[in-house]
C-alpha positions as CSV (number, residue, x, y, z in Angstrom):
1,X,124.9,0.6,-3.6
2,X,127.2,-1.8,-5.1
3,X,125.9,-5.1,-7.0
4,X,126.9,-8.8,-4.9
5,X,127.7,-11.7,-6.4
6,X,125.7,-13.8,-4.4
7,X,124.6,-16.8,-5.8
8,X,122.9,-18.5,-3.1
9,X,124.0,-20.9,0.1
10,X,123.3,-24.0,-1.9
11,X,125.5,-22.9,-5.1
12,X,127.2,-25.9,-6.6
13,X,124.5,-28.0,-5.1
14,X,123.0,-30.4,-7.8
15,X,119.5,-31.9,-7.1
16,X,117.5,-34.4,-9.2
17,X,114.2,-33.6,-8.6
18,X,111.7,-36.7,-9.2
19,X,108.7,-35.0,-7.4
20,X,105.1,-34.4,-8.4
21,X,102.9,-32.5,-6.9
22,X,102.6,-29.8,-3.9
23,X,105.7,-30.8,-1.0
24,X,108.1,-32.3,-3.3
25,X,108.1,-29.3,-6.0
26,X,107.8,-27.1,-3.0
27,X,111.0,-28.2,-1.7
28,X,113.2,-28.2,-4.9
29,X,111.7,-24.9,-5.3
30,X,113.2,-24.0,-2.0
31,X,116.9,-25.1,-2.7
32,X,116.8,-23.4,-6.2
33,X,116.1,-20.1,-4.2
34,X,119.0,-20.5,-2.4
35,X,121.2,-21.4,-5.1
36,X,120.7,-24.9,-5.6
37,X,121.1,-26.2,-9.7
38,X,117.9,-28.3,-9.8
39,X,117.2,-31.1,-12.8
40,X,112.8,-31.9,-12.9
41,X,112.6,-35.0,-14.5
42,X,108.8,-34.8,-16.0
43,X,106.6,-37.3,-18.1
44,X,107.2,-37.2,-21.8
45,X,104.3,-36.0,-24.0
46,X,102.8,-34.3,-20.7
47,X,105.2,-33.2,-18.2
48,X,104.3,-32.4,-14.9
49,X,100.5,-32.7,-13.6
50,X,100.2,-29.2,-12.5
51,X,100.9,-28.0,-15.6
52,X,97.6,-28.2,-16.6
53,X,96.0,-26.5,-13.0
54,X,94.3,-23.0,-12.9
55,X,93.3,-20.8,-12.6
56,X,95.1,-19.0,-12.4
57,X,97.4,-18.7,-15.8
58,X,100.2,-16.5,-16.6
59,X,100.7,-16.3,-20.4
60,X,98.7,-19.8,-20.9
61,X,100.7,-21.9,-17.9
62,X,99.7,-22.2,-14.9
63,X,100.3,-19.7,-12.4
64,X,101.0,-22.6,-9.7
65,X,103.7,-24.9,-12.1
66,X,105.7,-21.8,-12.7
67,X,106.0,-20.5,-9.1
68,X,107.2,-24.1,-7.6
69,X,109.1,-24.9,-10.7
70,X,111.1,-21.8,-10.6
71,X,114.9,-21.8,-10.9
72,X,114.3,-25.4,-12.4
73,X,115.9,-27.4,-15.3
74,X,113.7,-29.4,-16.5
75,X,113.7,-32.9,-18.9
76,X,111.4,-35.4,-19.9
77,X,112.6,-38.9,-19.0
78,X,110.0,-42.3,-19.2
79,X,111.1,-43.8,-16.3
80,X,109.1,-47.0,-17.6
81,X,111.9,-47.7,-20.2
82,X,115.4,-49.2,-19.7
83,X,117.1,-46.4,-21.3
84,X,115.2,-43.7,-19.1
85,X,115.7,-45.6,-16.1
86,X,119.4,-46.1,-16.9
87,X,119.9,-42.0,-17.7
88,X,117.9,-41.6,-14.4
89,X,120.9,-44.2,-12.5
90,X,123.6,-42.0,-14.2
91,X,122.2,-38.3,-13.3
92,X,121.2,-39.6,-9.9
93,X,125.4,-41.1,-9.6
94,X,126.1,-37.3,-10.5
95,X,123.6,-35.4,-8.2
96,X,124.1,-34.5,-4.5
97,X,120.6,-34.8,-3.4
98,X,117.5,-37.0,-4.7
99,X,114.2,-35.7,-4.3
100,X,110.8,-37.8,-4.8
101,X,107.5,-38.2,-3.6
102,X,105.9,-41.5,-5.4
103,X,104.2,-43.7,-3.2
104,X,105.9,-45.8,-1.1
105,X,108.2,-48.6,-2.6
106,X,106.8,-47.1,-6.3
107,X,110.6,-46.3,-7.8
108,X,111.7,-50.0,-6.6
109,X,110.3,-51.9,-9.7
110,X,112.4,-49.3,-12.0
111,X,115.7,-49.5,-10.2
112,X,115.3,-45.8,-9.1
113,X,114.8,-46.4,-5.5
114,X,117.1,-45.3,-2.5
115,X,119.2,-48.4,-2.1
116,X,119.4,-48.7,-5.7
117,X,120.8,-45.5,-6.1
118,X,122.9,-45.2,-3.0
């Protein structure tokens, strides 16, 4: 059988993925299976929560953070400083689709909310 070169429906896609947690991962997990290039923005000094859950682990990281953060970039960003929050504007100007799952009206204060970065 001959080798495709299939690189998914959502190849050339870009994706900034601002999620934590269960759905949002889940989703950007989802487009990066089918080809989607996906940029997690995680905390810096701890990354994402579910780093830290298990069991199970797979070579010392959880089983759980590498199954939904598969086919991921990923990049710490403080969304609480000016700088972060302006890198966050210009990836966002450069991405096709926004993902997040803060509570409601949560991005607002930093600038990073949908009609800010429409």
């Amino acid at each position: 059988m001959s080798q495709s070169n299939f690189s998914g429906c959502l190849h050339g896609l870009h994706v900034l993925d601002l999620s934590r947690v269960l759905a949002g991962p889940f989703c950007t997990q989802l487009l990066g299976d089918m080809g989607a290039e996906i940029i997690k923005i995680e905390q810096p000094g701890k990354g994402d929560d579910t780093r830290q859950w298990g069991p199970p682990w797979f070579q010392g990281e959880s089983a759980y953070y590498l199954s939904c953060n598969r086919n991921k970039k990923s990049v710490t960003i403080n969304l609480k400083h000016k700088t972060g929050q302006a890198l966050l504007q210009r990836l966002a100007a450069t991405s096709d689709v926004v993902v997040e799952n803060f509570k409601a009206g949560a991005l607002k204060k930093f600038g990073l909310d949908y009609d800010s970065l429409r």
